[in-house]
NUKEZA-185230 format. One record per residue (C-alpha): residue in three letters; x, y, z. Coordinates in steps of 0.5 Angstrom, whole numbers, padded with zeros to 4 digits, always signed. Layout:
ALAXYZ
...
//
This chain:
UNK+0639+0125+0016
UNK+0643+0129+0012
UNK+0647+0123+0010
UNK+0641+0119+0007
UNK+0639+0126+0004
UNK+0646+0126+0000
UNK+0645+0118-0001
UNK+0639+0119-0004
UNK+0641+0125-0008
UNK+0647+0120-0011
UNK+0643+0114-0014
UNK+0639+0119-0018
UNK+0643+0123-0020
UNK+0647+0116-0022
UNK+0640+0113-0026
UNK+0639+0121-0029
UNK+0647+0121-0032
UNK+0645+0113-0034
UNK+0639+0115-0037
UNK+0642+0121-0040
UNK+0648+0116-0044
UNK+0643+0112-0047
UNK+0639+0117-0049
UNK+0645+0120-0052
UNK+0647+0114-0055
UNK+0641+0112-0058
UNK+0640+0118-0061
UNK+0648+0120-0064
UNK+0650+0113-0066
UNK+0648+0110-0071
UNK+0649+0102-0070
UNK+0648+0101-0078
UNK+0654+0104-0078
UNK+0658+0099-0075
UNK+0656+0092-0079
UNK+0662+0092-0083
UNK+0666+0091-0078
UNK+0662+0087-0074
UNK+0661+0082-0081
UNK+0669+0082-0081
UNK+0669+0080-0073
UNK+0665+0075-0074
UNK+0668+0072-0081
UNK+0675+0072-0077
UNK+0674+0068-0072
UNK+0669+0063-0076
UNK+0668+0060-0082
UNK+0661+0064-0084
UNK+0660+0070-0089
UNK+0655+0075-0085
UNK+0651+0078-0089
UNK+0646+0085-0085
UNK+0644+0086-0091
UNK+0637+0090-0086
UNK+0638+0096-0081
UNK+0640+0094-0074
UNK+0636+0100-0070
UNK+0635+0101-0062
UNK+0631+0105-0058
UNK+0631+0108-0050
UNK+0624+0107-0047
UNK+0624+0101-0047
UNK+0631+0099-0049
UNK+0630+0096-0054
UNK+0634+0092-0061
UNK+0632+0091-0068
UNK+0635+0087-0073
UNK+0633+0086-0080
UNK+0634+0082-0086
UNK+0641+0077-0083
UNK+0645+0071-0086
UNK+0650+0068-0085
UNK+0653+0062-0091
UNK+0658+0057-0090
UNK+0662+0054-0096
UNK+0657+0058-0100
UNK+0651+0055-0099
UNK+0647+0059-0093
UNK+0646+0056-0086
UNK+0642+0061-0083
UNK+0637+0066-0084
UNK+0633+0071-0081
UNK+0628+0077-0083
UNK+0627+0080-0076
UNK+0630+0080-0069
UNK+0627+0084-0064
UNK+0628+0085-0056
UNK+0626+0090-0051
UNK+0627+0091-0044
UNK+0623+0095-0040
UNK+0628+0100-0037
UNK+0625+0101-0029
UNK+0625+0094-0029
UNK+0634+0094-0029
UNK+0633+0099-0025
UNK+0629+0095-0019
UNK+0632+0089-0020
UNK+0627+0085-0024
UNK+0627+0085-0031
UNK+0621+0085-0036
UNK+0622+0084-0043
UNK+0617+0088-0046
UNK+0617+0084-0053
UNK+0621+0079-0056
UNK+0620+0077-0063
UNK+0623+0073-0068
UNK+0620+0072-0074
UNK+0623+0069-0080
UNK+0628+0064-0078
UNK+0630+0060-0083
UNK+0636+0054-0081
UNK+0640+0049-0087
UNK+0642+0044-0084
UNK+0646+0039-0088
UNK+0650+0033-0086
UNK+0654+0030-0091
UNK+0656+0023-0094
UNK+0662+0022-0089
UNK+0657+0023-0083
UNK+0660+0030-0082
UNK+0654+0036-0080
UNK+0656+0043-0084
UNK+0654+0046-0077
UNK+0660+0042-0074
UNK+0665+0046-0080
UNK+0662+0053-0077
UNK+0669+0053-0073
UNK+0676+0054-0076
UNK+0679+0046-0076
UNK+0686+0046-0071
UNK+0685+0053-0068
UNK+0689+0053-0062
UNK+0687+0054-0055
UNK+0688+0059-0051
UNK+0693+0058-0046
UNK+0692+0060-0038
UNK+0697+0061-0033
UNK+0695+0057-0028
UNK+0692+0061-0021
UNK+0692+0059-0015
UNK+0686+0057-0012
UNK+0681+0062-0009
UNK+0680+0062-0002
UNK+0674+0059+0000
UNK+0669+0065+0002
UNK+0665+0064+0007
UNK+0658+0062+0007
UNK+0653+0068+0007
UNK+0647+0068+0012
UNK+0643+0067+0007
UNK+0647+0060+0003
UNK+0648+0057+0010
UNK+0640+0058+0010
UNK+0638+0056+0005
UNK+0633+0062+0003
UNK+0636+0066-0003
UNK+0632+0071-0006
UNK+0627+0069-0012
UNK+0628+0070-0019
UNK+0624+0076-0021
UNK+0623+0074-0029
UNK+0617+0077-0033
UNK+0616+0078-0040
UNK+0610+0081-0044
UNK+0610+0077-0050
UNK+0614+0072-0054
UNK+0613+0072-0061
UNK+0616+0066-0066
UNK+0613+0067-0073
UNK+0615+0063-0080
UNK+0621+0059-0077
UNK+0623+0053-0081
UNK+0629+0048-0080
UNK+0631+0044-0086
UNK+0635+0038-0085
UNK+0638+0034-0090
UNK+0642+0028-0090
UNK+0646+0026-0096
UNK+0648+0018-0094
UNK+0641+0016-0094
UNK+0637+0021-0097
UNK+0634+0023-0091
UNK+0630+0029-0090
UNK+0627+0033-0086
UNK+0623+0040-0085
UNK+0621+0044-0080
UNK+0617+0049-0083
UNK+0611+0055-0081
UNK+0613+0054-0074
UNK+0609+0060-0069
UNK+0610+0060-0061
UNK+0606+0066-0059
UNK+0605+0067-0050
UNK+0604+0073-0047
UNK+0604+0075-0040
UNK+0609+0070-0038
UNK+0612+0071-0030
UNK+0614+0066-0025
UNK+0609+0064-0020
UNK+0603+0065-0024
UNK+0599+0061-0031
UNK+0601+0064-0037
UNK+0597+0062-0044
UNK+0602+0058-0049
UNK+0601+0057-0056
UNK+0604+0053-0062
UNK+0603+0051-0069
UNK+0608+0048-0074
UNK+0609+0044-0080
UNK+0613+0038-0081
UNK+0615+0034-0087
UNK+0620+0028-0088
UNK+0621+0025-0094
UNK+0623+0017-0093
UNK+0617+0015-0091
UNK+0614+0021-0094
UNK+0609+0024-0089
UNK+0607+0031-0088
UNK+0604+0033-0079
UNK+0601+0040-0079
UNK+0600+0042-0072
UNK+0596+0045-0067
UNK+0597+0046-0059
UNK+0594+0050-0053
UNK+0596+0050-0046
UNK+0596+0054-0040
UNK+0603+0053-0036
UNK+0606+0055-0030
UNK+0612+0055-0028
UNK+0615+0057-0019
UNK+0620+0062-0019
UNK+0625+0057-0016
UNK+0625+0054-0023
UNK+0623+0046-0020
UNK+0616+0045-0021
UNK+0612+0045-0027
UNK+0604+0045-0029
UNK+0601+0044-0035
UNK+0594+0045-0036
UNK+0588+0045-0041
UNK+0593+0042-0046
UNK+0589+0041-0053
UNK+0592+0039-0059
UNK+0591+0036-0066
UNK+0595+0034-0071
UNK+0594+0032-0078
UNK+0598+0027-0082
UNK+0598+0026-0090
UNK+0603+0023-0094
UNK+0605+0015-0096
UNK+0606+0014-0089
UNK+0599+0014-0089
UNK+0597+0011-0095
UNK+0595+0018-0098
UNK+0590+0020-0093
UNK+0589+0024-0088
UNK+0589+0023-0081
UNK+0587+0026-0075
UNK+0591+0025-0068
UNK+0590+0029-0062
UNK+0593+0029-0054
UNK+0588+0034-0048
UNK+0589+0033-0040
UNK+0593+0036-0036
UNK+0601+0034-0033
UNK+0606+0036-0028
UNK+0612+0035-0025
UNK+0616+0037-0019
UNK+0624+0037-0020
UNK+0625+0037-0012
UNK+0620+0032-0011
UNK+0622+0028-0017
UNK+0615+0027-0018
UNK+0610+0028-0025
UNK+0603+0026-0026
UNK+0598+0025-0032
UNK+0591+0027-0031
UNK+0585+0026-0035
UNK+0590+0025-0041
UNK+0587+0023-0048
UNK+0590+0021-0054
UNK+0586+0020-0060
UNK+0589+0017-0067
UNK+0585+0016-0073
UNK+0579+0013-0068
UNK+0584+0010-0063
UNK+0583+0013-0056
UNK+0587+0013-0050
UNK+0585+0015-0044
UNK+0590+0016-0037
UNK+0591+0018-0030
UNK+0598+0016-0028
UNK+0602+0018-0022
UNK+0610+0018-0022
UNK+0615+0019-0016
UNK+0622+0018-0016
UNK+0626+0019-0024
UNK+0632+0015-0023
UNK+0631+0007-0024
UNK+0626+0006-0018
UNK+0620+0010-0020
UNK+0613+0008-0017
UNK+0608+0009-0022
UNK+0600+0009-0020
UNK+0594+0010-0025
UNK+0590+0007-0030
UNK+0589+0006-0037
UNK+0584+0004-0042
UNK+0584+0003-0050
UNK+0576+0004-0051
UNK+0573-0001-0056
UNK+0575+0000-0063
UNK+0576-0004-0070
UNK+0582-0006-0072
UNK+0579-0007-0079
UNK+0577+0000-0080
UNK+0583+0003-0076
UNK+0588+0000-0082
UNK+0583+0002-0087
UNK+0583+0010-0083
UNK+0591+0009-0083
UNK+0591+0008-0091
UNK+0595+0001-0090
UNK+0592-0006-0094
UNK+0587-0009-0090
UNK+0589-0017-0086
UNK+0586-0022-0090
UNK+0582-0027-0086
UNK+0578-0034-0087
UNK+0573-0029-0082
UNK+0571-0023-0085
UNK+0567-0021-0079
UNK+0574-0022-0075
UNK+0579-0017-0072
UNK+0572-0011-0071
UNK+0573-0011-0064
UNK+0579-0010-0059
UNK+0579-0006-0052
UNK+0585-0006-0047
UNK+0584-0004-0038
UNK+0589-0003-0033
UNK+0590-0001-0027
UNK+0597+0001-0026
UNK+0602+0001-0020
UNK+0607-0003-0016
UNK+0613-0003-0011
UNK+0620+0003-0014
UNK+0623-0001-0020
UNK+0616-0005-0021
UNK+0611-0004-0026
UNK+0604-0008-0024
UNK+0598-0008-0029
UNK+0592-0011-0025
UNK+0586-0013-0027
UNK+0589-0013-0034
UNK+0582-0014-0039
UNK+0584-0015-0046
UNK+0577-0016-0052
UNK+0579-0019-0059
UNK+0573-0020-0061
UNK+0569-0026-0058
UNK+0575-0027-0054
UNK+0576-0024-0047
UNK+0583-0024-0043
UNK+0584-0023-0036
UNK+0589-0023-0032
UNK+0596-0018-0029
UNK+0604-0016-0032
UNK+0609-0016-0027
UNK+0616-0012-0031
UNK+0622-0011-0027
UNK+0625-0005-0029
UNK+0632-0006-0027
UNK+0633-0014-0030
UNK+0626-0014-0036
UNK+0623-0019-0032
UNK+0616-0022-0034
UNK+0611-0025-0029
UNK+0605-0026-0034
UNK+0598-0029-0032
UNK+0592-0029-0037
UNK+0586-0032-0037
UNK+0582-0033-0043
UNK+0574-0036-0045
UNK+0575-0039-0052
UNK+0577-0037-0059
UNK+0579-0039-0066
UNK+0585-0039-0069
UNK+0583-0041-0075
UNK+0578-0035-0076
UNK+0584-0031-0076
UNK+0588-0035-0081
UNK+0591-0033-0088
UNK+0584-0035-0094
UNK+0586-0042-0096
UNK+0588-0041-0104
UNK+0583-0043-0109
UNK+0586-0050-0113
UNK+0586-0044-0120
UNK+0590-0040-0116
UNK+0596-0045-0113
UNK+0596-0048-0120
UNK+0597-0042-0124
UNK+0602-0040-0118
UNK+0605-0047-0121
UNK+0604-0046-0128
UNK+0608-0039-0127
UNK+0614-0042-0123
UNK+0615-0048-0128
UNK+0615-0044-0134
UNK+0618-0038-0132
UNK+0626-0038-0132
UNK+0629-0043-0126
UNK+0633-0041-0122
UNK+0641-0041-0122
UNK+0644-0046-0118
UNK+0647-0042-0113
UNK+0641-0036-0112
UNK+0637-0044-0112
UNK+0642-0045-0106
UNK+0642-0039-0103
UNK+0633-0039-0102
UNK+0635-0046-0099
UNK+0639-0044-0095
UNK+0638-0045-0087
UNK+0638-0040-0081
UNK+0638-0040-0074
UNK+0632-0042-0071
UNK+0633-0038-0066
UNK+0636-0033-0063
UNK+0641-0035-0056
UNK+0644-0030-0054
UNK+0636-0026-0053
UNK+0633-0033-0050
UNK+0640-0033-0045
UNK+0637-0026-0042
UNK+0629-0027-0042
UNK+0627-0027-0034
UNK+0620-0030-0036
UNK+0614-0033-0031
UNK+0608-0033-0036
UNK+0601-0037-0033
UNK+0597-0038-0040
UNK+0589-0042-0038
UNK+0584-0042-0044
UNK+0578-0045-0044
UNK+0577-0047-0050
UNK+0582-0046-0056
UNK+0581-0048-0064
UNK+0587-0048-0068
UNK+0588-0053-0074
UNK+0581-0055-0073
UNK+0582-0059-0067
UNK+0578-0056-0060
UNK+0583-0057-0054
UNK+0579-0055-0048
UNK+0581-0053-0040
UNK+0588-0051-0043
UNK+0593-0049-0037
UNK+0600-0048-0039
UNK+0606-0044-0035
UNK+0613-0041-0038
UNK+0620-0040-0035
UNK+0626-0038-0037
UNK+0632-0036-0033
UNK+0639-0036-0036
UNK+0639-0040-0042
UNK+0633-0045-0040
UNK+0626-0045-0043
UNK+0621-0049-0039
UNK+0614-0051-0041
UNK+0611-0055-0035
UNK+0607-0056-0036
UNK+0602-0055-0043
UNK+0596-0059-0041
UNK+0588-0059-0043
UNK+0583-0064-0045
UNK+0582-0067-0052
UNK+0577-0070-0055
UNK+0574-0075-0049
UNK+0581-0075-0047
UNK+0587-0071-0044
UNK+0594-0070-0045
UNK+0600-0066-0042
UNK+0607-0065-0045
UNK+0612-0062-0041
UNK+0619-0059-0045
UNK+0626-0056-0044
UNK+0630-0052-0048
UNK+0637-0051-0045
UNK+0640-0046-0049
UNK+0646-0044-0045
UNK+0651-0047-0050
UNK+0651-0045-0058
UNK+0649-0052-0059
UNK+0642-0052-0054
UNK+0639-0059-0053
UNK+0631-0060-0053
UNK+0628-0066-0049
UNK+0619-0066-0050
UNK+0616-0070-0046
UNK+0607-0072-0047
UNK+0603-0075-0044
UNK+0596-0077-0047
UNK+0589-0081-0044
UNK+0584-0084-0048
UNK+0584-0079-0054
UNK+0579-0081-0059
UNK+0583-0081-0066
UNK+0577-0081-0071
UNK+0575-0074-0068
UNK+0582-0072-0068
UNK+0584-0075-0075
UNK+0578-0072-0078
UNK+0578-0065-0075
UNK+0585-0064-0077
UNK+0586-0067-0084
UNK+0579-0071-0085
UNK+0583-0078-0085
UNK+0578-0083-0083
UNK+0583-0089-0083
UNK+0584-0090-0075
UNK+0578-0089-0069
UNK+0580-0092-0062
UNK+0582-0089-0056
UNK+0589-0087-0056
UNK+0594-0088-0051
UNK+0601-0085-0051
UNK+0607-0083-0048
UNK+0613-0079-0053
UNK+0620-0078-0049
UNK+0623-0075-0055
UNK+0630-0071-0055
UNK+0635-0068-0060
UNK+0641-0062-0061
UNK+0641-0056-0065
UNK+0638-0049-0067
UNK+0636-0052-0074
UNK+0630-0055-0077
UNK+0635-0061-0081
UNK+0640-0061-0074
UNK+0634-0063-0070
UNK+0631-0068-0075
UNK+0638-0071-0075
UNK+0639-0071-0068
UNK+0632-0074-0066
UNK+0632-0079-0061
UNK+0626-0083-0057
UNK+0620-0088-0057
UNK+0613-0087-0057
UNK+0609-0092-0053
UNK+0602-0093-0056
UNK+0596-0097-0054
UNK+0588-0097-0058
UNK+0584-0102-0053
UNK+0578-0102-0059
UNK+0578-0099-0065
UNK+0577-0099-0073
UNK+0582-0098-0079
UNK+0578-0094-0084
UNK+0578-0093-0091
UNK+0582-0100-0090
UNK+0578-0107-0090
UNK+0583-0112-0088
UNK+0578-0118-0087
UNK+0578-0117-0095
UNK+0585-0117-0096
UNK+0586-0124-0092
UNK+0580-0127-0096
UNK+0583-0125-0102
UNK+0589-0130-0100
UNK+0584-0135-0097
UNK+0581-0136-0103
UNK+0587-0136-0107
UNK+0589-0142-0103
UNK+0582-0144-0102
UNK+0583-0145-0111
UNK+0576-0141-0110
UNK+0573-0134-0113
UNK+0570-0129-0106
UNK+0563-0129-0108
UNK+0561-0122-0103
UNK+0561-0115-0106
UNK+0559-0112-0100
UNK+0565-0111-0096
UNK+0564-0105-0092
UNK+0569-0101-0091
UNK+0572-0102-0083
UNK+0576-0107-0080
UNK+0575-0107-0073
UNK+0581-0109-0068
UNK+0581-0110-0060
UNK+0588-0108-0057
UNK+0593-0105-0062
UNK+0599-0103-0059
UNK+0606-0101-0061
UNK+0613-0097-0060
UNK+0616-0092-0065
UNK+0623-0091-0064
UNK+0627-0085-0067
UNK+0633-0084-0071
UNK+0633-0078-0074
UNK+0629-0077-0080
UNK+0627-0085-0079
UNK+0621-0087-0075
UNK+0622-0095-0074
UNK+0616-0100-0071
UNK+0617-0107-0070
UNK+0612-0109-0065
UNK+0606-0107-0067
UNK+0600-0113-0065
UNK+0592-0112-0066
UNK+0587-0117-0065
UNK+0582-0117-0071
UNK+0577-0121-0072
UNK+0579-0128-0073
UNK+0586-0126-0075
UNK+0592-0123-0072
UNK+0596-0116-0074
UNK+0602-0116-0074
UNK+0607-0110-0077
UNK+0614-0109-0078
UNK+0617-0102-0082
UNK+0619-0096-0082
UNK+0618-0088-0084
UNK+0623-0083-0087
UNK+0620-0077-0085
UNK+0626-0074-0090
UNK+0624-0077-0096
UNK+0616-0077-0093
UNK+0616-0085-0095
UNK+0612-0091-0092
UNK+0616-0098-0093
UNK+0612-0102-0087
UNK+0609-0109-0088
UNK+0603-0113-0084
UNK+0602-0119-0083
UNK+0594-0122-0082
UNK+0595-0128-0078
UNK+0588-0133-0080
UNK+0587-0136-0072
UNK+0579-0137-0074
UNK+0574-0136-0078
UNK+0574-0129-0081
UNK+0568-0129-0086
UNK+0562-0132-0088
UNK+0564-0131-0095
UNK+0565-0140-0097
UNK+0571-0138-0101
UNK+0574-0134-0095
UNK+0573-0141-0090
UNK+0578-0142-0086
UNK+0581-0149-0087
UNK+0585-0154-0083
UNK+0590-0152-0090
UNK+0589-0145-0088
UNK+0589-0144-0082
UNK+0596-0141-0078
UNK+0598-0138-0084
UNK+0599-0131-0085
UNK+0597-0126-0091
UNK+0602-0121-0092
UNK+0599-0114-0093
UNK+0605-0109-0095
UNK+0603-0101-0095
UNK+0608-0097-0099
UNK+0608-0090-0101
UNK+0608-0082-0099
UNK+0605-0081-0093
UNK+0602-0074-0095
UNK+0598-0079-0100
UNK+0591-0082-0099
UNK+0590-0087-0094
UNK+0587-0091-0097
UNK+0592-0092-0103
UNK+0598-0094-0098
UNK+0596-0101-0096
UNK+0594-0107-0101
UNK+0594-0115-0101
UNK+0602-0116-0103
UNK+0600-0122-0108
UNK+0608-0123-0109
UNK+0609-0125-0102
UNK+0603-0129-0101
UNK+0605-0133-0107
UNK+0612-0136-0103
UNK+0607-0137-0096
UNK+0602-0141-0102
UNK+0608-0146-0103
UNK+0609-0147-0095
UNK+0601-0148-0095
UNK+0601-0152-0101
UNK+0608-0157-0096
UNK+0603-0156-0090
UNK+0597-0159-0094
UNK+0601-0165-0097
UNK+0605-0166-0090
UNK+0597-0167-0087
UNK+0595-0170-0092
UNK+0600-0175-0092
UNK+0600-0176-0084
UNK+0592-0177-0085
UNK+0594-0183-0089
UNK+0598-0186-0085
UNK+0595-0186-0079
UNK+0589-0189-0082
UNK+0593-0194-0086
UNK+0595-0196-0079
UNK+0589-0195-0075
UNK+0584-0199-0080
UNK+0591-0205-0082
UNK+0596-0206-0078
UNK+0591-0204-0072
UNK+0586-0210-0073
UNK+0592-0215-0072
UNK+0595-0213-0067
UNK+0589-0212-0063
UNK+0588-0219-0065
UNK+0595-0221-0062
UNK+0595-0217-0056
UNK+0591-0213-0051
UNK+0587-0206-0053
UNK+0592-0203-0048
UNK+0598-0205-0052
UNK+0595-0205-0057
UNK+0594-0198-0057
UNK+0601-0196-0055
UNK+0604-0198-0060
UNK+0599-0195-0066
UNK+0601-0189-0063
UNK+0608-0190-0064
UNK+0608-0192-0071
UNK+0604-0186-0073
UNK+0610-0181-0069
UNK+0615-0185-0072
UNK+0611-0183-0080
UNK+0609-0176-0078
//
């Protein structure tokens, strides 16, 4: 017992003769005493001029440190500043084992950070340049200790952390860079917490002001959260979390603008585990709701939750956010968007379910699949139907587009080389990005209009791996009709090759025509298949290497804007030597089975064969199209088989009938229908001398024959029997004819 005594008595009279030098110290020196020599040790061993230009104080109950008014330049220009830097430690709390601090205070920190136009921070220059290392003997390694009870079982004592407050005020950071004339400030920053031990919920703080000049834009910042933290350092809680933020500047088109985040977060090191619960982020009217599991922080983590984007308009959110407005053809689009999901999937796997996207009128639903590891995207929507051309561009007026020409032609033209380069082609493509997709995307809609055209039951699937595109197929139902198209982009190589394939039933061309471009010259059910191919990755290079044909067939159809009938009586009248007496020609020409190939050659489109039946006549055509000078050069040719019309000019006559009426259609296929096509006289005029040959021919053969039927054949049916007789009347007349 005696022992312990004097132990005892030992420890005390050791923590009185401790507490007795400090009092000592803290009364006797004094620390301003020394700033001279601690300002020339800090500027021999840096490259910083230390200024402590307040008093330094210190103090025994509770062991404390005060210092005032410190800066410190680099190269003349100030680095760091700071008004007051105060810290104590509660003294018993050293003499437990389990440190409290009492108060840390920091208030007035001002930091110049400045990189200049070789890229270089000031705060890479606060070291000498070159200084030497300084070198070590070389030691031999220590024995390896022998693993105490407490290592080998894994259980150490806990860290015994407490602080009573914690106290950040008017900091700023100042950050410039002189490149690109970027800069950025941190300014009125304030942490305040009290209370702050481990194991247990501490009240947290925070305010700031940030500003930034390229885009100008000012944040000031308000945030409050209850933390915990365990005392193994490896588990963190967040909750009550409320925040606001307030945003102006250019960024924002001059406005002010509210954000926020609230709901609470954790996170378990050891576990590698975190979640999101009732979080709610909100911006200028937006606002995100979440409850998102997380397990496992490497490259395989395992997500489970939701998310929802509440119904806003996108309209009044660009408006909110001080950004021009989108022009529509619809004012009254773009009012109402929303977003749902549910979030889950396998490790390394993010799987949206019951994805539902609403853009107005039009709702989506559907699932997203990504890889983590490989970007793969597995996609599958569904949509209802929606309008595209509600979402276009307004159509400019004729006066603006006009005054957009006059404007052009007037002002000074530009050189040949700027000219040049505005012409000058890019890649339409990017390869090496498309060679990376993974993609299985499933789009259906039920209704889509787009250019005016209504497509119905649209079904169409994606697929890319390695450099090769799949559409197979893009398929939907089209104006009474239907049609499917099938195309395959191989951009495996610099030069990537495309092969489009379609298909197309029963398709009601007026409709389809006129919905378009509102041209009515062709109505029928159409018929096609197209197998097209081409090389490039360039709007010219594909048009150039073009290659294909395209099968077309209307059973029973009409030209419009086009009467063809009209055409041929006017030759039929010509040869006829007759004027047409009929003013009502209507403005249809009927045809039964119109059918064709268009073969492609780059820029060149070529049909030789086209055959339709009209009504009394036969159609017959023969040209080709430049699509690259966007010229017509075809001819048709009406063939008279019957009678066409009851206008008595316009009869069909023995002379007539077999010959053919040119038609030739000339001209910019972007011009109107109607002026492409019209009677080619100058051609009619050679096939009048072939009819004019015909007519004598028959003429002459007529006589002939009745010269032989009415003279010669009463005497030989005199001399001979009819039988013979006949014989050889039939002889002669071959003979003469």
């Amino acid at each position: 017992m005696k022992a312990l005594r004097y132990l005892l008595i030992a420890v005390i009279a050791i923590i009185v003769l401790m507490a007795l030098a400090i009092v000592v110290a803290t009364t006797i020196i004094d620390p301003n005493a020394y700033k001279p020599q601690i300002e020339k040790a800090v500027e021999s061993r840096t490259n910083l001029d230390l200024s402590l230009n307040g008093d330094i104080s210190w103090s025994f109950i509770p062991i404390g440190l005060e210092v005032n008014d410190v800066e410190a330049q680099l190269e003349g220009q100030r680095l760091v500043r700071l008004d007051r830097l105060q810290a104590e430690v509660d003294f018993w709390s050293l003499i437990t084992m389990a440190p409290a601090v009492d108060v840390f205070t920091l208030d007035g920190l001002d930091a110049r950070l400045v990189k200049n136009a070789q890229g270089q921070g000031n705060w890479e220059r606060i070291m000498p340049e070159g200084e030497p290392a300084q070198e070590t003997a070389p030691t031999e390694p220590a024995p390896a200790e022998e693993p105490t009870q407490e290592a080998a079982t894994g259980d150490s004592e806990p860290l015994k952390f407490n602080v009573e407050e914690v106290a950040i005020t008017n900091a700023q950071v100042h950050y410039s860079d002189e490149a690109s004339g970027q800069s950025v400030t941190l300014e009125d920053f304030s942490l305040t917490a009290q209370d702050i031990a481990l194991g247990q919920t501490f009240p947290l703080d925070l305010g700031f002001r940030f500003t930034t000049n390229a885009p100008e834009l000012a944040v000031n910042a308000q945030l409050s959260a209850q933390l915990t933290a365990n005392e193994a350092l490896n588990q963190f809680q967040m909750q009550d979390l409320d925040s606001t933020f307030e945003l102006s500047g250019e960024a924002v088109g001059g406005k002010t603008v509210n954000a926020g985040f609230t709901g609470n977060a954790a996170a378990n090191l050891e576990n590698e585990t975190a979640s999101l619960s009732d979080f709610v982020a909100t911006l200028a009217g937006l606002e995100l709701t979440a409850n998102v599991d997380v397990a496992g922080f490497g490259d395989q983590p395992k997500l489970d939750g939701n998310l929802a984007l509440a119904e806003f308009s996108i309209r009044d959110l660009l408006s909110t956010l001080g950004q021009p407005a989108i022009e529509t053809r619809d004012p009254d689009v773009l009012k109402k968007a929303s977003f749902s999901t549910d979030i889950g999937g396998e490790g390394g796997q993010v799987n949206l379910s019951n994805l539902k996207l609403v853009l107005d009128d039009t709702t989506f639903n559907g699932n997203f699949g990504l890889g983590l590891a490989n970007t793969a995207i597995d996609l599958k929507l569904q949509g209802d139907a929606i309008n595209v051309d509600r979402y276009l561009p307004p159509e400019a007026e004729e006066g603006d587009a006009g005054s957009a020409d006059a404007g052009e032609s007037g002002g000074e033209q530009p050189s040949g080389s700027t000219a040049a380069a505005a012409g000058e082609e890019s890649d339409l493509l990017p390869l090496d990005t498309l060679r990376g997709l993974d993609l299985d995307i499933d789009l259906g809609l039920d209704q889509l209009i787009a250019s005016n055209l209504t497509i119905t039951e649209i079904q169409s699937k994606v697929s890319a791996r390695n450099g090769l595109i799949k559409l197979d197929p893009f398929a939907g139902k089209l104006y009474d009709g239907d049609f499917n198209v099938t195309a395959t982009l191989d951009a495996r190589k610099d030069n990537p090759t495309w092969k489009i394939s379609e298909r197309a039933n029963n398709i009601q061309t007026l409709d389809l025509l006129t919905d378009l471009a509102d041209m009515k010259m062709l109505s029928g059910g159409a018929n096609l298949t197209a197998d097209i191919t081409t090389q490039g990755n360039r709007m010219s290079a594909l048009r150039n290497n073009a290659k294909g044909e395209i099968k077309f067939n209307l059973a029973e159809g009409s030209f419009n804007d086009m009467n063809l009938t009209r055409m041929a009586c006017q030759g039929i009248a010509l040869a006829n030597q007759e004027s047409l007496s009929t003013s009502d020609w209507g403005t249809t020409t009927p045809f039964n089975d119109m059918h064709g190939v268009l073969k492609i050659d780059g820029n060149t489109i070529t049909n030789t064969d086209l055959t339709a039946a009209l009504a009394g006549m036969q159609l017959n055509g023969d040209g080709n199209v430049d699509l690259a000078a966007s010229n017509l050069d075809y001819e048709l040719g009406l063939r008279i088989v019957g009678e066409i019309h009851r206008d008595e000019a316009c009869r069909v006559t023995e002379y007539v009938e077999g010959v053919v009426i040119p038609v030739e259609c000339r001209g910019d296929i972007s011009g109107e229908p109607a002026k492409l096509c019209s009677f080619d006289g100058s051609r009619f005029r050679d096939n009048l001398k072939d009819m004019a040959a015909s007519a004598a021919k028959k003429k002459a053969t007529k006589e002939v024959n009745k010269a032989i039927d009415e003279k010669l054949g009463e005497k030989l049916d005199e001399k001979l029997d009819k039988e013979s007789s006949d014989k050889i009347k039939d002889a002669l007349k071959g003979l003469f004819n």
